[in-house]
Structures are given as C-alpha cells and as structure tokens.
VEXKOLMI-122462 format. One record per residue: residue in one letter; x, y, z of N, C-alpha, C in turn. Coordinates in steps of 0.2 Angstrom, whole numbers, plus 5000, padded with zeros to 4 digits. Layout:
AXYZXYZXYZ;...
! end
This chain:
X500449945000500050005000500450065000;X500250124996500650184997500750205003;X501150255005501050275012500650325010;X500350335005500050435004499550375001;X498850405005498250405003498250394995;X497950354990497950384984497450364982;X496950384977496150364975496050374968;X495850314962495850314958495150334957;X495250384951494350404949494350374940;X493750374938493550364930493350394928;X493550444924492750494923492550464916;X491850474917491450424911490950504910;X490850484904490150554899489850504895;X489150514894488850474890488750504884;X488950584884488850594876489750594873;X489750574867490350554863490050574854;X490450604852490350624843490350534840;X490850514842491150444838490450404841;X490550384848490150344853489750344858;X489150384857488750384862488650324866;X488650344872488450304878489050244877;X489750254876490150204876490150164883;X490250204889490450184896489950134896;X489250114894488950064894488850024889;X489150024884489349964880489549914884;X489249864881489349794884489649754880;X490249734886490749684884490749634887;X490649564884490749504887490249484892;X489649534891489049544895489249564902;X489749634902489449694908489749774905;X489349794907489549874903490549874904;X490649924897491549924898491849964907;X491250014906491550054912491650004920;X491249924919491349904924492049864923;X492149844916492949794915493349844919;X493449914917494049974920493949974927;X493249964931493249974937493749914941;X493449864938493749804942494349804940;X494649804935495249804935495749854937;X495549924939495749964944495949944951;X495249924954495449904959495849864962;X496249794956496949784956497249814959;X497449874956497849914959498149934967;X498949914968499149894972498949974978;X499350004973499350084978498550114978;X498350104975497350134973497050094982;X496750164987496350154993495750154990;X495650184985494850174982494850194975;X494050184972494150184965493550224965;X493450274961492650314960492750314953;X491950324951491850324943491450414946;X491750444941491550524939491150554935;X490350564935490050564928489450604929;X489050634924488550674925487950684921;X487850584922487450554918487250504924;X486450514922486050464929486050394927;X486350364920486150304917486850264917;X487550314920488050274921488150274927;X487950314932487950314939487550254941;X486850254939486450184941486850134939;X487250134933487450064931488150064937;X488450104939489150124941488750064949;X488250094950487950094959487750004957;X487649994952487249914954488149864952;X488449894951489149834952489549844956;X489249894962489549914969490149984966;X490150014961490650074962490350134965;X490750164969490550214972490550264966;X489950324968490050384961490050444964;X490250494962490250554962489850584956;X489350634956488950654950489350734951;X489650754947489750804942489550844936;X489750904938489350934931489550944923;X489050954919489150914911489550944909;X489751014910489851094907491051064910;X491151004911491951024912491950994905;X492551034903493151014894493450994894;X493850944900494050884901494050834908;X494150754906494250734912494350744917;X495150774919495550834922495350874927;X494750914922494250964927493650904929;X493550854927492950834931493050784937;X493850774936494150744943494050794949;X494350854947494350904953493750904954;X493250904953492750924955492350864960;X492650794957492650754960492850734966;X493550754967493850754973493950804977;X493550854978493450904982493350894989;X492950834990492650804997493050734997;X493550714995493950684996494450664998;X494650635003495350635008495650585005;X496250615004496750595000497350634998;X497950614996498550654994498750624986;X498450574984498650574977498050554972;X497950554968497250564962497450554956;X497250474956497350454947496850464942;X496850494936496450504932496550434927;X495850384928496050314924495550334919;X495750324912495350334905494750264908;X494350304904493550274905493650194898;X493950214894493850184887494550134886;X494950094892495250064891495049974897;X494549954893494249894897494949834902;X495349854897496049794899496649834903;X496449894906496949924907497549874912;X498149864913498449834917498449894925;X498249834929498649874934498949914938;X499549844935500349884936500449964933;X500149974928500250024926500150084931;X499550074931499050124938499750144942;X499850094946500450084952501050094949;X501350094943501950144942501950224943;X501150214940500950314940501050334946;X500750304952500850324958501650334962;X501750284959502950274962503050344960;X502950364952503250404951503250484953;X502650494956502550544964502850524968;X502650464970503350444976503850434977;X504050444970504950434969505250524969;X504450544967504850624965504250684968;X504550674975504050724979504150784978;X504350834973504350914971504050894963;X503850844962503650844955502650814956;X502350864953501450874954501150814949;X501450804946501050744939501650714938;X501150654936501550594932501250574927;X501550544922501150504918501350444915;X501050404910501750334908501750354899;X502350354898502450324888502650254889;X502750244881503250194880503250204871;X503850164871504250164864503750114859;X503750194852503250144849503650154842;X503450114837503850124830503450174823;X503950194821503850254815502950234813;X502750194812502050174810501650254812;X501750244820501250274821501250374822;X501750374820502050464819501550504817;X501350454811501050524806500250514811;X499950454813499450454816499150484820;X498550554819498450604823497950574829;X497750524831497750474837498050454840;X498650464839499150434843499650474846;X499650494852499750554857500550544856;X501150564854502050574855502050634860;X502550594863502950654868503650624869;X503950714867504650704871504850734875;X505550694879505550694886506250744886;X506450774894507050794894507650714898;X508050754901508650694902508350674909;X507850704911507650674917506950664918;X506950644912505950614909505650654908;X505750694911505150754911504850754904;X504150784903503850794898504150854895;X504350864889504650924886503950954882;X503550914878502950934873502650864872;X501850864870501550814869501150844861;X501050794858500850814851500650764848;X500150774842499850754837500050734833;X500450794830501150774824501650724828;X501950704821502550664823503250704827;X503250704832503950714837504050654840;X504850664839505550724835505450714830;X505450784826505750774819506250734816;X506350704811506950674809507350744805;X507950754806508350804804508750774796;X508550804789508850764784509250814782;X509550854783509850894780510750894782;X510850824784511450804787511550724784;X512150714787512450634786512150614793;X511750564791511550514798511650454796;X511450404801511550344802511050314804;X510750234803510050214807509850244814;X510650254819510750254825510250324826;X510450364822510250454822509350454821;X509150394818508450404819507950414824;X507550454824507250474830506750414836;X506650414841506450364844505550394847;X505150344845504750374846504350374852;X504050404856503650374862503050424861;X502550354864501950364863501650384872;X501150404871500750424876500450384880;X500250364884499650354887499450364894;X498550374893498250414895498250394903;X498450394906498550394914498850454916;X498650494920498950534926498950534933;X499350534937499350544943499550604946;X498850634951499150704953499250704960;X499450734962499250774969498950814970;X498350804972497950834974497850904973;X498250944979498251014979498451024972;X499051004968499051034963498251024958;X497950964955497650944955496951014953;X496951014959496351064962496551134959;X497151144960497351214956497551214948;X497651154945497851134939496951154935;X496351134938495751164935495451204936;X495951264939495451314942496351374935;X496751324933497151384928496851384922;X496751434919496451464911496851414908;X496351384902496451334896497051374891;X497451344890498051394885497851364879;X498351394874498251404866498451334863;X499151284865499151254865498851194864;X498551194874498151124876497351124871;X497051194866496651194863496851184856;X497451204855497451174846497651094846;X497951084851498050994850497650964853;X497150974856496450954860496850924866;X497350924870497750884876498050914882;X497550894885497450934892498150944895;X498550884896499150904896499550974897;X499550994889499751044889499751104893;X499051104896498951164901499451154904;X499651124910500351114915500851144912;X501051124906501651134904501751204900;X501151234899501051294896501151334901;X500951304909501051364914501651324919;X501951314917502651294919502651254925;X502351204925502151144931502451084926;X503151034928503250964928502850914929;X503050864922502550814921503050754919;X503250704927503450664926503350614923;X503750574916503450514912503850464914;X503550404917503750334915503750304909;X504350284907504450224901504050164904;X503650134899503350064903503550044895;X504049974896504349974889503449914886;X503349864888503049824886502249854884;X502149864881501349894882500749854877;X500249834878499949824871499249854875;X498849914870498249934873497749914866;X497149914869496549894867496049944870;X496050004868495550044869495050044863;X494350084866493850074863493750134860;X493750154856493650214853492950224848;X492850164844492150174838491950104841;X491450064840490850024840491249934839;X491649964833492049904832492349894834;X492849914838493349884843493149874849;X492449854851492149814856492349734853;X492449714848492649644843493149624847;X493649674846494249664847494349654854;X494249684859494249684866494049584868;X493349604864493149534866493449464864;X493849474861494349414856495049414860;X495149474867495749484868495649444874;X495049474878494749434884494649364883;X494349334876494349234876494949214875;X495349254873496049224871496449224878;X496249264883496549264889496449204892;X495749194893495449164897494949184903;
! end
C-alpha cells in the first residue's frame, strides 16, 4: 500500500461524437466502464476507485456493480476538470485520472503512475509512455511525447515528434525514437485542484490535450517508460470485437 492515501477516479460521459453511451457498451456481457472498474481495483497503491459522471444512466449502472459515484457537472472540457470536482470531498493525497475507454487496462500500470509521485515528491504529475515504432507518427490518434534527460515531459503532440533532421549525414542510429502516450495521470491533489481552476492555453486547445495546460504554465510532468505495452481501447463500436477476442484468448 502507498504510504500517501491515493484514489483512483473514472470519469465516464455518455455523450461521445464517435460513441454515444460508450461507458455502457457491453462487453462479454457487463457494461466496459465495469471491466475498467474491476480492474482498477487491482491496483496495488489505489485505497479506492470512484467512477466520475453526469449521467444518471451510468451512475445507476456504476451503483448496481458496487462502484462508488460522484455526479458532476456536464459543462467540464476535460476529464482533468471533472476529477477536481470530484475530489473535492475527498481525503486523500494522490488522484489518478483512469481513462473510461480502456476495458483491459493493466494494473501495474496504475501503480507505476503512483511510484512515480513517490519517487519524486517536488514533482505534481506523472504520467506513463512507452516506445512505439515510425507506424504510428503520422497518426493524429496517437498522442507522441518528448521527454527531457530526466523524463520529464518536454511537449506532447499529434504530429510526429521528433522530427527526423535530413539535412545532414545520419546513420540508422540517428533516427528518431518514438514514444507514445498513454492516458493515465497521477496527481496530487492540491495541485490537481489548482491545475482546473488555471485558464485553458492555446496549445492544450489546438491539439485538443489537456496535458498541455501544465506545461504551458510551467508545472512538471513526470513520464514513466513502461517498455512492454499492448492497449486495446475502445474508441468506435467495432473495437468492442476486438476487446472481446482479447478477453477469450486470455481466458
């Protein structure tokens, strides 16, 4: 167990452009937002799990598989701010933000996000990447970020980052390495609470990535390398198939 309280929240919305009412699509016969809960509560550092929503049709669903809920209001622009709002009445010192739309998320994962607030107590966020190959660069779904010499998040982006520089003699070696994103944050709280109360910046709105706000206002955002990753999130209708094909193959 952490020695610092820390509580994992879901925030779930039922309206979606792509997928309405995702959080209750049903997998392998129980809404997704409950595969995320249960498998949150793996989580070694996590003292509790809340689902975050401002929908009476995922909170009833949330309450009949025993999730605790918090209702908030529809009007937040991201996750991020519907956490804060969530843990307001919350005792606790760390606050993981767990994507709604990831049914298989691993645990470990959750619990490296948390280390890495406790590995680095002057540092307010954490997040996780890992290395992914030139495929997915050009792909404006697929979050890149790079890092300084001591992790820290330098920019996250839509486009492909790093550039590859051709205007020189390079070598395979010289080609750039790419890491990809994923969507887990761990906060501390206070920050947490002041991180939704700062103005949305220019950046976090042209690449739609909340992220950015911190880094626009000069707050550290610690990444873990998690080298092994393979994610199965749910984005459109048809990758309900997929999820479910991942889970018989598991057992």
């Amino acid at each position: 167990m952490a020695a610092m309280k820390a509580v994992g929240i879901i925030p779930a919305r039922y309206a979606s452009t792509r997928f309405p009412g995702k959080p209750l699509a049903p997998i392998a016969g129980r809404p997704m937002i409950q595969h995320v809960y249960e498998r949150a509560c793996r989580a070694k550092h996590l003292d509790e799990v809340w689902i975050a929503t401002d929908d009476a049709r995922i909170a009833d669903a949330a309450r009949g598989f025993g999730a605790p809920v918090a209702m908030t209001s529809p009007d937040h622009p991201t996750g991020s701010d519907r956490l804060a709002e969530a843990c307001q009445d919350l005792d606790c010192e760390i606050v993981v933000n767990i994507q709604g739309d990831e049914p298989l998320i691993d645990p470990a994962q959750i619990d490296a996000c948390v280390d890495a607030l406790l590995a680095n107590p002057n540092i307010p966020m954490a997040t996780l990447v890992h290395p992914a190959g030139a495929a997915i660069a050009s792909d404006p779904h697929r979050v890149k970020v790079v890092l300084d010499a001591a992790g820290r998040a330098l920019y996250f982006s839509r486009a492909p980052i790093p550039a590859q520089h051709t205007g020189g003699a390079g070598t395979a070696d010289d080609a750039p390495r790419f890491l990809q994103h994923i969507g887990i944050y761990a906060y501390r709280r206070e920050f947490l609470l002041e991180f939704a109360a700062l103005p949305r910046t220019c950046l976090e709105v042209a690449e739609g990535l909340e992220q950015l706000r911190a880094l626009e206002h000069g707050y550290a955002i610690q990444a873990v390398i998690v080298e092994a990753f393979e994610s199965c999130a749910v984005d459109v209708p048809a990758d309900i198939a997929k999820v479910e094909a991942r889970l018989a193959a598991s057992g």
